[in-house]
C-alpha positions as a Python dict, from the first residue, in 0.01 Angstrom:
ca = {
    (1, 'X'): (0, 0, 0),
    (2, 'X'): (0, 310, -245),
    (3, 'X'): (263, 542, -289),
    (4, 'X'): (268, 867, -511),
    (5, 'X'): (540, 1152, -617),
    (6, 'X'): (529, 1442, -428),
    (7, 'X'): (300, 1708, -613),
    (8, 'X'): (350, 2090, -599),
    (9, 'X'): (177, 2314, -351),
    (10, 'X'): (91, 2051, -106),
    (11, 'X'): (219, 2151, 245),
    (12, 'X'): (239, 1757, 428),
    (13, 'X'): (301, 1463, 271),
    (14, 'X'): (135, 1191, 524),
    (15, 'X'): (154, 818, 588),
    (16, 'X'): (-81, 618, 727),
    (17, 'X'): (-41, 325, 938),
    (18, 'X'): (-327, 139, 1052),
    (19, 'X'): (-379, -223, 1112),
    (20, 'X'): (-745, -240, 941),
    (21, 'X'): (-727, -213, 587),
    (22, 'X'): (-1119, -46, 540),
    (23, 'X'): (-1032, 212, 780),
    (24, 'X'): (-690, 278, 531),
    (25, 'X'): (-931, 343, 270),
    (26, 'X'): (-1162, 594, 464),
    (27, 'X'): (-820, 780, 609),
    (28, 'X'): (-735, 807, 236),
    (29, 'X'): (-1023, 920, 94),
    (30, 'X'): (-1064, 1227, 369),
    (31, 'X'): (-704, 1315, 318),
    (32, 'X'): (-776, 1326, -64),
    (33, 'X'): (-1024, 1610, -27),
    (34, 'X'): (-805, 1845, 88),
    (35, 'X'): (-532, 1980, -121),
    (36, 'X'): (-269, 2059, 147),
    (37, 'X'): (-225, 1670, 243),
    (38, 'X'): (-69, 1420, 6),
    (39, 'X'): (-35, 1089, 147),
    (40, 'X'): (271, 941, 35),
    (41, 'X'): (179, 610, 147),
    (42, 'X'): (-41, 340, 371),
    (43, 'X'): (7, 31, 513),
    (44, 'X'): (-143, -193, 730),
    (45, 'X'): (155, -323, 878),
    (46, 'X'): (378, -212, 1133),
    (47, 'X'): (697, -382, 1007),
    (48, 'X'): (636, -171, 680),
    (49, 'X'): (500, 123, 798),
    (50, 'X'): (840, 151, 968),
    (51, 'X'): (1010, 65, 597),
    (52, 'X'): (797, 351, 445),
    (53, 'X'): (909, 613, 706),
    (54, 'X'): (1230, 564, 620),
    (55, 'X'): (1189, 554, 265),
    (56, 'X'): (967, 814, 183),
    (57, 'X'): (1084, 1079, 474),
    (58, 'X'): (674, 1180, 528),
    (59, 'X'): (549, 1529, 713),
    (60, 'X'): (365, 1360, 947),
    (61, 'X'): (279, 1004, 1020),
    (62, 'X'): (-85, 883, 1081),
    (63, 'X'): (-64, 553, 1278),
    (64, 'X'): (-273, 326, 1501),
    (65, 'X'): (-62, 131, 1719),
    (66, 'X'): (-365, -49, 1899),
    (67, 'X'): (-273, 107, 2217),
    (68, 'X'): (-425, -154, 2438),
    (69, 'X'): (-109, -234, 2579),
    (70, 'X'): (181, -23, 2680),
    (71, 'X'): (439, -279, 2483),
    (72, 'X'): (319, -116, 2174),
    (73, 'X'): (383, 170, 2253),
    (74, 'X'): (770, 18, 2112),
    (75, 'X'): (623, 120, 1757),
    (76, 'X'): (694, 454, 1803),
    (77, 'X'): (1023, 495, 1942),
    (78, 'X'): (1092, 273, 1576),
    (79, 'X'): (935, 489, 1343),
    (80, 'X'): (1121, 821, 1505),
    (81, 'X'): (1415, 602, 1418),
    (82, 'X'): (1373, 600, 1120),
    (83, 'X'): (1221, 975, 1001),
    (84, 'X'): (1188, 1314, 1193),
    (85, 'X'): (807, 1321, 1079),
    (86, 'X'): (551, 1428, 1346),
    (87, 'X'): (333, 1185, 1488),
    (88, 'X'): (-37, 1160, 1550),
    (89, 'X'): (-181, 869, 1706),
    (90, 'X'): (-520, 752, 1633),
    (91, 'X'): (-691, 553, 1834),
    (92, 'X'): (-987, 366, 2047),
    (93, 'X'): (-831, 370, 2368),
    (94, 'X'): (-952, 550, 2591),
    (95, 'X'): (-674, 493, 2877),
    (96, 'X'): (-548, 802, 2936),
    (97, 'X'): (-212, 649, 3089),
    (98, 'X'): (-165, 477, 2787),
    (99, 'X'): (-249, 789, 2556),
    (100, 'X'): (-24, 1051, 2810),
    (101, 'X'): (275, 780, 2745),
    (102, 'X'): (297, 804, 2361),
    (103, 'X'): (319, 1204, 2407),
    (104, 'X'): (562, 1150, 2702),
    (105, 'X'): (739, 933, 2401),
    (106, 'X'): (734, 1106, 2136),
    (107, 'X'): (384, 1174, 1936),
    (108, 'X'): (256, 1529, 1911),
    (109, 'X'): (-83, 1449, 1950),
    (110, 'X'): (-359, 1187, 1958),
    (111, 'X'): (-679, 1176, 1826),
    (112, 'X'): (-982, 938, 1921),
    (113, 'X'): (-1172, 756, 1621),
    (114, 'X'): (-1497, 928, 1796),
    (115, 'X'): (-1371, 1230, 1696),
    (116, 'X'): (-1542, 1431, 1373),
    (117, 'X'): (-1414, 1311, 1062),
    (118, 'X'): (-1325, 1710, 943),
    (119, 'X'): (-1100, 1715, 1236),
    (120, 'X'): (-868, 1493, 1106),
    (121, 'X'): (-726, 1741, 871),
    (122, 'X'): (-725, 2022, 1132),
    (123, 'X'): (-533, 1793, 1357),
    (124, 'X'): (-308, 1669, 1099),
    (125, 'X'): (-230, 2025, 1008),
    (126, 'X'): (-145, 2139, 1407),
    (127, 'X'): (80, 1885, 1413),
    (128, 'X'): (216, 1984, 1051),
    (129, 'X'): (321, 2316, 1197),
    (130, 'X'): (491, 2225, 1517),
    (131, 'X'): (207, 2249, 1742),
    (132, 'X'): (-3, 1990, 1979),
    (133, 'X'): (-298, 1784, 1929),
    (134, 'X'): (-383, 1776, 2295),
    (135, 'X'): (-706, 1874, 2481),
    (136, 'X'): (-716, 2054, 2806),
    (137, 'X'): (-690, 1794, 3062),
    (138, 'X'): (-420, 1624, 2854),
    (139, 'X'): (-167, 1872, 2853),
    (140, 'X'): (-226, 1946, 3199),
    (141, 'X'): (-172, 1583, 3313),
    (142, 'X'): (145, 1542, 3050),
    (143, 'X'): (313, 1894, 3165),
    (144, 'X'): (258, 1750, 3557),
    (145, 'X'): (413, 1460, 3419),
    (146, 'X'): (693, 1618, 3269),
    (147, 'X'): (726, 1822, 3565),
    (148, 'X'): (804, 1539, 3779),
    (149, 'X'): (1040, 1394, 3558),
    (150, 'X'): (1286, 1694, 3564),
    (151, 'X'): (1263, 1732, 3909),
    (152, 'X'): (1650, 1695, 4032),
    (153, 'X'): (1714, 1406, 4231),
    (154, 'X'): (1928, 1593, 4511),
    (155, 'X'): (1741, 1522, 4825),
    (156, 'X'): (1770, 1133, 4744),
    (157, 'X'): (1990, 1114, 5047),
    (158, 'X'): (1758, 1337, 5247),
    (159, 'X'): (1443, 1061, 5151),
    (160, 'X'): (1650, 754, 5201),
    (161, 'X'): (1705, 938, 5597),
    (162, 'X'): (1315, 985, 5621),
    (163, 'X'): (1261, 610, 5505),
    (164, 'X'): (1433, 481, 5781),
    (165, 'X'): (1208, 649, 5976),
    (166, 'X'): (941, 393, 6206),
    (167, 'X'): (583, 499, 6182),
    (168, 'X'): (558, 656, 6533),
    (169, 'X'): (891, 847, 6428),
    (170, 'X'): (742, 971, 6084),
    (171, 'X'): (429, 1055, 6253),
    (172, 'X'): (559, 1275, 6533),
    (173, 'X'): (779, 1438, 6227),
    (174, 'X'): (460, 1556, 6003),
    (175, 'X'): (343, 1680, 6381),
    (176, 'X'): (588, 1904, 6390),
    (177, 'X'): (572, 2022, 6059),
    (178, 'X'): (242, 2180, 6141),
    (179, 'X'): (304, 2265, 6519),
    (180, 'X'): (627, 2527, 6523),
    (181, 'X'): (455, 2728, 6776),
    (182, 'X'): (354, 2444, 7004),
    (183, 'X'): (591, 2333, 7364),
    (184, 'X'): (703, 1927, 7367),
    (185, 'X'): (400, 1903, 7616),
    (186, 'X'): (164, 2038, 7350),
    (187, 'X'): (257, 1817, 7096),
    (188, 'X'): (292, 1503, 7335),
    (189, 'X'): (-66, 1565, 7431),
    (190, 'X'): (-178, 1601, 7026),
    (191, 'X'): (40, 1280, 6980),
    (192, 'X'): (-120, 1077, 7302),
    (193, 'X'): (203, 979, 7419),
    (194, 'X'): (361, 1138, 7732),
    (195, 'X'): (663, 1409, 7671),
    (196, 'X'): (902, 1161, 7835),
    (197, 'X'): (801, 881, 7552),
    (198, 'X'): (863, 1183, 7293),
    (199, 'X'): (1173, 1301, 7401),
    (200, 'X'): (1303, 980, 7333),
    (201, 'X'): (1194, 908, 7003),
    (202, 'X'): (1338, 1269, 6916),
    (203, 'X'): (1677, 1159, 7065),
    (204, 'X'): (1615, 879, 6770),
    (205, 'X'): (1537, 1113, 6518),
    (206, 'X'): (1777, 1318, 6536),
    (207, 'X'): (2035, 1089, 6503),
    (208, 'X'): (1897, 880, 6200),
    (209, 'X'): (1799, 1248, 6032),
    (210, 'X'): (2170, 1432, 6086),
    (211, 'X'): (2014, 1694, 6310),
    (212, 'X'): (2085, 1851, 6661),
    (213, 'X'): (1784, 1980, 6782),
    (214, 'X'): (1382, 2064, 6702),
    (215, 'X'): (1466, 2369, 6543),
    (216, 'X'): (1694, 2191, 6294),
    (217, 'X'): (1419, 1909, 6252),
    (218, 'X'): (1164, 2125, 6189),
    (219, 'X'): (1374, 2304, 5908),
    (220, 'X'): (1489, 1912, 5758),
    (221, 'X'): (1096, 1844, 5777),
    (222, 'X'): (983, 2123, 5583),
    (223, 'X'): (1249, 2068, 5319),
    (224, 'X'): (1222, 1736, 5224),
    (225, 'X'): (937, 1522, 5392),
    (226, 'X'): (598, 1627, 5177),
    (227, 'X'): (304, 1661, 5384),
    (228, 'X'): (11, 1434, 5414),
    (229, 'X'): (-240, 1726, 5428),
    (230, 'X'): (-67, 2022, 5262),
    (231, 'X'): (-345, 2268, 5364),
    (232, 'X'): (-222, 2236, 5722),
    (233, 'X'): (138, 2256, 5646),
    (234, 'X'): (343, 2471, 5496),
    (235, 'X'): (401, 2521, 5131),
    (236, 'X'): (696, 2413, 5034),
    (237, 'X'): (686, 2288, 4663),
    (238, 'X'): (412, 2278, 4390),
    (239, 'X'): (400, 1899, 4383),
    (240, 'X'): (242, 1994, 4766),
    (241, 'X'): (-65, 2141, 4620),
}
């Protein structure tokens, strides 16, 4: 482990965390070229490189967690415990779950040891300055993510009433959906059942959904069941594209 005093002019003071000690020497080494990074200190333990975030209050934090498991992904929520420094994970995995999850948790970025070596320090610095380390498809799957999560959980009463829904029941619902325009005898035929077998599992329907009639179904429908095949629906929430 090193540790040095803070030095004038340099804009991040970094500490490295990585569980193989040559590759704490090589981190080092590229840092030490460029005079905006200082690294305050390396370890090759996670135990201490928790200690050392708390102790030396870094810029950003360099650290390998060996993401082949989700479980260590716990490393994280520690070190942002213990410091409000960004950061950046580096790493060999290539499991995109895995990777979205420590952004989802907390890192501003993560960058693969495949990567060029000079884009270290340009990563490093993003992070420095508030930004993202992320490439394209990244941040679009972590923003869906994201999306999902703050989705309010209002219709949860609406989705327990679908559940209870048989198969045959669900199946003449999603009809529906897509057949406003269509008579009982229409959609019977679609559904190969006769109209007197579908009147009765609307009577059903309607009573485990709340509603009165098919107008008032086909309004519950289109509110809260999502459609199978969205293209022959009707749009009714981005998570439907």
């Amino acid at each position: 482990m090193t540790t040095q005093a803070r030095s004038p002019g340099t804009i991040a003071r970094v500490l490295l965390i990585d569980p193989y000690p040559i590759s704490l020497i090589g981190l080092e080494r590229i840092l030490a070229k460029d005079s905006h990074f200082q690294v305050c200190g390396s370890t090759s333990s996670a135990k201490k490189g928790v200690q050392l975030a708390k102790q030396l209050n870094p810029d950003v934090i360099v650290v390998d967690p060996q993401l082949d498991e989700v479980e260590n992904l716990k490393l994280l929520t520690e070190l942002q415990t213990q410091s409000s420094a960004k950061i950046l994970i580096l790493t060999n995995s290539s499991n995109p779950r895995i990777l979205d999850q420590a952004v989802l948790l907390g890192a501003r970025g993560t960058f693969s040891r495949m990567e060029p070596v000079e884009t270290l320090a340009k990563a490093i610095a993003c992070i420095g300055q508030g930004e993202l380390w992320l490439n394209r498809q990244s941040t679009t799957r972590i923003l869906s993510q994201m999306t999902k999560q703050a989705e309010p959980k209002e219709h949860s009463a609406q989705e327990s009433q679908l559940q209870s829904l048989t198969k045959q029941e669900d199946r003449i619902c999603r009809t529906i959906q897509g057949a406003a325009t269509k008579t009982l005898k229409e959609i019977a035929i679609q559904l190969n059942i006769s109209e007197h077998t579908l009147r009765n599992h609307l009577v059903a329907i309607y009573h485990k959904l709340g509603v009165r009639n098919r107008m008032d179904l086909y309004v519950f429908c289109n509110k809260y069941q999502k459609t199978k095949e969205p293209h022959l629906h009707p749009r009714r929430r981005a998570s439907d594209i």
